[in-house]
Each structure stands twice: as C-alpha cells, then as structure tokens.
C-alpha positions as CSV (number, residue, x, y, z in Angstrom):
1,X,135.9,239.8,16.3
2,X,134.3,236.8,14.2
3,X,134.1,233.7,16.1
4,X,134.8,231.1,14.3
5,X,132.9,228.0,14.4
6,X,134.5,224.6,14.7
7,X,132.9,221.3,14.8
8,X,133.9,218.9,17.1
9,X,135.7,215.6,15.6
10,X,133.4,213.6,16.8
11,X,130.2,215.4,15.2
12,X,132.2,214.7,11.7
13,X,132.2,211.1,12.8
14,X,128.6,210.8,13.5
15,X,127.4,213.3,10.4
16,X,129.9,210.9,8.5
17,X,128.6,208.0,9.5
18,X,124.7,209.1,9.2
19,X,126.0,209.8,5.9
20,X,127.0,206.4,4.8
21,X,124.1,204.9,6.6
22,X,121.1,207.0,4.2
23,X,124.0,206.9,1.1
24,X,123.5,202.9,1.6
25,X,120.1,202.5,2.1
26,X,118.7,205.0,-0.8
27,X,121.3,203.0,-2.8
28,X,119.7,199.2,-1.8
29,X,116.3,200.6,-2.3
30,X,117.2,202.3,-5.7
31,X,118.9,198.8,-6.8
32,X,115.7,196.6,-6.4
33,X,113.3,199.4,-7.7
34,X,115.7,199.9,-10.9
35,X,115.8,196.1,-11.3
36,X,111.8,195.8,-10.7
37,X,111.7,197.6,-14.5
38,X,114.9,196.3,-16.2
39,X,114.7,194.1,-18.9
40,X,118.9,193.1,-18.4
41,X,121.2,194.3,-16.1
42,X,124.7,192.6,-15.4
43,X,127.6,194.4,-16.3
44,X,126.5,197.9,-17.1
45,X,125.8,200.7,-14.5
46,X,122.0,200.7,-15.8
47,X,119.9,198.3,-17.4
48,X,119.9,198.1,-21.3
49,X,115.9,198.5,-21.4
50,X,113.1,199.0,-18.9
51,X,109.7,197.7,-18.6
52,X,106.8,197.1,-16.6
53,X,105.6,193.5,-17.6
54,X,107.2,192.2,-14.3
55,X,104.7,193.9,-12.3
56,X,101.8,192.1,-13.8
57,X,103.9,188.5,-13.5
58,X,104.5,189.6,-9.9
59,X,101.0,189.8,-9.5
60,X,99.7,186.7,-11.8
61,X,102.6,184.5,-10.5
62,X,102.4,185.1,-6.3
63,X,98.3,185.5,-6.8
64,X,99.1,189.0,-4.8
65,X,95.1,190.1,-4.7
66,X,94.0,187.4,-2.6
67,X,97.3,188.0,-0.7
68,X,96.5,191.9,-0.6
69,X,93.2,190.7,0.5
70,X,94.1,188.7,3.6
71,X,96.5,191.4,4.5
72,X,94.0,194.3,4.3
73,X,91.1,191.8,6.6
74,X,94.0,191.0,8.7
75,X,94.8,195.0,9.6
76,X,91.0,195.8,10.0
77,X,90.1,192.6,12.5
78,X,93.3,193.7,14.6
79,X,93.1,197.6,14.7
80,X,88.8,197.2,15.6
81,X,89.8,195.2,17.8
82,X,92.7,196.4,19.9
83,X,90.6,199.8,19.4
84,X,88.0,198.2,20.9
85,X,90.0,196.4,24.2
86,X,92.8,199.4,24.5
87,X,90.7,202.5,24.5
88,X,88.9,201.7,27.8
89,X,91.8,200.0,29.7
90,X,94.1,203.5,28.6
91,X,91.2,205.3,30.2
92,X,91.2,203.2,33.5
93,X,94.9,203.7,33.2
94,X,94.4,207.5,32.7
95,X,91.9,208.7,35.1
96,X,92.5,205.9,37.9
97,X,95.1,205.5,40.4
98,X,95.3,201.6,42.0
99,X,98.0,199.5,43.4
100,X,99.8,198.0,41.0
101,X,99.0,200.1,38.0
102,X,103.2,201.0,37.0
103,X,103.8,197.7,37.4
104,X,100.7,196.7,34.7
105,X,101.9,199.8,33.0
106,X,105.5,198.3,32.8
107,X,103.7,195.1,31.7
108,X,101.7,196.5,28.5
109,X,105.6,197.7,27.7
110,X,107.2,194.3,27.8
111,X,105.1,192.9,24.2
112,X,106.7,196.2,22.5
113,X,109.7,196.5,23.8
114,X,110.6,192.9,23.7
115,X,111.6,191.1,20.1
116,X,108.7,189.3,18.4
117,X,110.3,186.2,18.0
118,X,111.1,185.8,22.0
119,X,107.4,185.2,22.7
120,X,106.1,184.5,19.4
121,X,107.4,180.6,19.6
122,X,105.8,180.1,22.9
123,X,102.6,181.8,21.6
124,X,102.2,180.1,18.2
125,X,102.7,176.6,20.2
126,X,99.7,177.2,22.5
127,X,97.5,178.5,19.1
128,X,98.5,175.2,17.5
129,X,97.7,173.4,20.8
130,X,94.0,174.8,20.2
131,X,94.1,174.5,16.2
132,X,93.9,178.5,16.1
133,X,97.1,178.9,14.3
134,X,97.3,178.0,10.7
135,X,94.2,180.0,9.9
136,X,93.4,183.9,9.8
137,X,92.1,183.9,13.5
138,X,95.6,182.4,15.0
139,X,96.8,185.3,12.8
140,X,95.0,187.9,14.4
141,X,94.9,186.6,18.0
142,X,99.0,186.5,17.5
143,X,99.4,190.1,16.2
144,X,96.8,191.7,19.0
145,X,99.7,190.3,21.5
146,X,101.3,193.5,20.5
147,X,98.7,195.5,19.4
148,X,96.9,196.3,21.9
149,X,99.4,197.7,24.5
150,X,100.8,199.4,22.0
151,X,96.8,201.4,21.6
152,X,96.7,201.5,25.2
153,X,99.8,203.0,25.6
154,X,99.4,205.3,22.3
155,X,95.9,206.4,23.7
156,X,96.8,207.6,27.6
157,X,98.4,210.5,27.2
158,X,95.4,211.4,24.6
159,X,93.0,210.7,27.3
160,X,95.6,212.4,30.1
161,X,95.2,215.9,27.6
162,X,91.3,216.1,28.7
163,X,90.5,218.4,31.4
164,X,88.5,215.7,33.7
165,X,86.4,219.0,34.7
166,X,84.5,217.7,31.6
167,X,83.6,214.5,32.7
168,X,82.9,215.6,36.4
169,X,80.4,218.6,34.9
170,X,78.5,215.5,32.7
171,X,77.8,213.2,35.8
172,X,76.5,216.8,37.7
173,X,73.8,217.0,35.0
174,X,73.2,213.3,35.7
175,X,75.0,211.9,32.5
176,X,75.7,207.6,33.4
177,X,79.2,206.6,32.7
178,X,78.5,205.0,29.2
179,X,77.2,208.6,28.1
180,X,80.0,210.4,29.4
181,X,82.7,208.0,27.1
182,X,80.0,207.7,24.2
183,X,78.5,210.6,24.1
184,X,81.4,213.4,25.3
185,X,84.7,211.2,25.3
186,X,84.8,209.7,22.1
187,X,84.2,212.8,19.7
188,X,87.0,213.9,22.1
189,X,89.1,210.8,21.4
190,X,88.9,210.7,17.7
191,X,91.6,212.0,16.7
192,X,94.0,209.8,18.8
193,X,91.6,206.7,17.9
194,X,92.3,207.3,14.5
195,X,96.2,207.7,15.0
196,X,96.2,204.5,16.9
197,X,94.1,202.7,14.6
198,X,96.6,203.7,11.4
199,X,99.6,202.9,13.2
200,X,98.7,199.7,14.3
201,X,97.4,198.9,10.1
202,X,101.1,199.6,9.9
203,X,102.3,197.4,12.4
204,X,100.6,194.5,11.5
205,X,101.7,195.2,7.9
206,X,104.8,195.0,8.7
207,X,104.7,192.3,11.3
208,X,106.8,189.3,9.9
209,X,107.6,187.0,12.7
210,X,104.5,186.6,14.2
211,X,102.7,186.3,10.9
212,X,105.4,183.9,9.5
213,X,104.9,181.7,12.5
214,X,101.2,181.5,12.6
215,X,100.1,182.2,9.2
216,X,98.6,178.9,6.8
217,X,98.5,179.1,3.1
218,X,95.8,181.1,3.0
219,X,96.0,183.1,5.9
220,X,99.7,184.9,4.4
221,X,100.1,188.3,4.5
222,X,102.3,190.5,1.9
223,X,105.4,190.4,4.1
224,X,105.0,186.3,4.6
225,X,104.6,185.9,0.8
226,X,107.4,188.4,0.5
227,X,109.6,185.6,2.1
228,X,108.3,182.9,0.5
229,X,108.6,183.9,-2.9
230,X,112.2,184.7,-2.2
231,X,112.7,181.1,-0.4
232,X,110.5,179.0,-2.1
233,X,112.4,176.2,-4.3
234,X,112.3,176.6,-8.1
235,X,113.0,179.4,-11.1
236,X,111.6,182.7,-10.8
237,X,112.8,185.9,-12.5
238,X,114.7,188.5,-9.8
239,X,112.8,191.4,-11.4
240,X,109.4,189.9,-10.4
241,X,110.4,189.7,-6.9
242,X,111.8,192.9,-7.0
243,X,108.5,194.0,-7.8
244,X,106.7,193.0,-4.9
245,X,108.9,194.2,-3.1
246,X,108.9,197.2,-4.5
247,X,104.9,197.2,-3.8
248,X,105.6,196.5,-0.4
249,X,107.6,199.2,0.3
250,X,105.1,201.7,-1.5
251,X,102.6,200.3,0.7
252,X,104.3,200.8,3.7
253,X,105.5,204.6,2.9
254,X,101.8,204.8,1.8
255,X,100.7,203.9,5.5
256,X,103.2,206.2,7.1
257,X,102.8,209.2,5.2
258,X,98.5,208.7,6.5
259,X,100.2,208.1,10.2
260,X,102.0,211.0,10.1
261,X,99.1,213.0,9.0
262,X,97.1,212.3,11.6
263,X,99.1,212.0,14.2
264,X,101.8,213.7,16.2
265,X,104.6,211.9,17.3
266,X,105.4,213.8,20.3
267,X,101.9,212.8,21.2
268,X,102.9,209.2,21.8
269,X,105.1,210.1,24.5
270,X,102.9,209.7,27.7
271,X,103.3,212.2,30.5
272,X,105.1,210.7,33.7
273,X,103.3,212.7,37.0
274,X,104.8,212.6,39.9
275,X,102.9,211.0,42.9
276,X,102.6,214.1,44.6
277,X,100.4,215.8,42.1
C-alpha cells in the first residue's frame, strides 16, 4: 500500500509565510535596483528607459571614494586589531580552566547579543567626554566594543579542535610559549584567523548605530552616508540614492560570499564540555 504523505496545516503556514517573507524582500530589493537605472518610472510596471548615469552622480554628488576610503581603513584598523586582542584571550579561554571564566564567557556574549544602540549612547558619551568621538579613532574604539568578543568567541572552538598533544610535545623539545603560538599555533590558526578577520570587515560594514553615533564628517562610513543622503535636507534624484544603495548591498553580498568561503558556519558554534571531562 502507498502511504500517502500529508503535510501538517501548520507546515503550510510556515512554508506560506517564508514564502511571502523572500516574495517581499526580492521584490523591495528588485524595486530600488530597477529604479537605480530608470530614467522615469511612475505609472507603468517598468521604467520607460534605463540608464546608468546615476551611478556616476551617486558617486560625484555623496563624494563616495573618500567615503569608500574611510570605510575600507575603518574594517582594516578594527579586524587587526580585535585579531590582535581576541586570538590570545580565546586561547586562555580554550586551553585554561579558572574561576570565573563562564561567567567572563557569558560576558564577551552580552556586546553581541545585546542591541547596539543599548550601550552605544553610554559609550559614545564617554568618547566625546575624552574628544575621541567625532574622528576615525572614536570610530574604531566604538566598533571593537563588539568586535572583539565576537573574534574571541569565533576563534575558541578553532583553538578547542587542536589536539593540545601538539603543544605539550613543543615545550618537551624545549619550545618557550611565544614559539609554540608563533611558530606551531598560528599556521594552525589561519584558517579561523582569516574567517574571523572577514566576518568582522562585514560587521563593521554594516554597523550603523555605532558608526552613526560616533562618526564626524569625515570619519562616515558607507552605511552613515547611506543615511544621510536619504535625510539630509534639499533635492536629490531617488535614482541616485538608489544607487548607493544598490552599491551597498553589492558590497555587502560581496563580503559574505568571501565569509562563506572561508569559513564554516557550523564552526562558529563553540563546543560546551562538561565539567567532568
């Protein structure tokens, strides 16, 4: 006998939903990139003629290469850096057991978990206190509030998958603990270096609040100019700000598509051990 298969009413609920959700969002995206090369487009289902002309305004009008420019220093300072603080605290975090250390662990969590904007106010106060914010350093000391539990906790279970035999066999042959992590961790550890180094470019890419709250006029990344040129008083086309927009977003895919090449994301998910192993 055939058994026939019958899907629950609730699994057409949620396929229908998911469907509605991805019908609406390919159809907002699809909108603004059609718009970013129409010429006219008000009462028809497609514009009358396309063009490409708005993509040079976009980038004449907002100045976007000194924009593109901040943004691009802006992702290097903050990935070298949190590389630089998160790789040894995930190994301490790794290969140490102290008092304390799920409750530090539980700590890192809190800057990813919790919305931007919650400690962003408090944090952009105290960098205008000191006259950091305003400039590209406040930028960068504001986005490394997130950054750099997010490497820690993106490199542990990288460091958790080597056998610590390794290590253990180095200091035998009398190898000192910087030439164990230079010299036989770190070729080890490029591969999740890497992956944490890319997904935090696209973090801080995509950062808007604590950008937007710490950012000058010439520290503005593309997201903050994003927002401006849509808010700013005055006359300005749609299509060119479609276009930036549009530039954003191929950025951003651009970023994710390198992520996902070089990193798993099953990888991310740290393994929980048990006290008693």
């Amino acid at each position: 006998m055939r058994r026939r298969i019958v899907a629950r009413p609730g699994a057409w609920v949620v396929w229908g939903l998911v469907t509605i959700f991805f019908v609406g969002l390919a159809g907002v995206i699809g909108s603004v990139v059609v718009n970013s090369f129409g010429v006219r487009w008000f009462d028809t289902w497609l514009p009358e003629t396309y063009t490409t002309q708005w993509y040079g305004q976009a980038w004449t009008d907002f100045t976007l290469l000194p924009v593109l420019t901040v943004t691009l220093v802006v992702c290097l300072l903050v990935a070298g850096i949190s590389v630089l603080i998160g790789v040894p605290a995930a190994y301490v975090l790794a290969r140490r057991k102290f008092p304390g250390g799920r409750l530090l662990y539980l700590l890192f969590l809190l800057p990813i978990l919790m919305p931007p904007i919650t400690y962003g106010i408090p944090l952009a106060t105290v960098l205008y206190k000191y006259g950091l914010a305003g400039h590209l350093s406040g930028v960068v000391l504001a986005n490394l509030v997130p950054s750099v539990p997010f490497v820690i906790l993106t490199m542990t279970p990288f460091i958790e998958q080597i056998d610590p035999a390794v290590e253990r066999a180095a200091r035998m042959c009398g190898a000192r603990t910087r030439h164990v992590f230079g010299r036989i961790l770190a070729p080890l550890l490029v591969p999740g270096i890497l992956a944490a180094s890319i997904l935090v470019v696209v973090r801080t890419v995509g950062m808007f609040e604590l950008t937007f709250l710490t950012a000058g006029p010439d520290s503005q990344t593309l997201v903050v100019a994003l927002f401006y040129s849509m808010s700013a008083a005055g006359i300005r086309a749609q299509q060119s700000v479609d276009a930036m927009a549009v530039i954003y977003c191929v950025m951003m895919v651009i970023l994710l598509v390198v992520a996902l090449r070089f990193v798993n994301p099953t990888q991310l998910v740290a393994r929980v051990k048990d006290d008693s192993e």
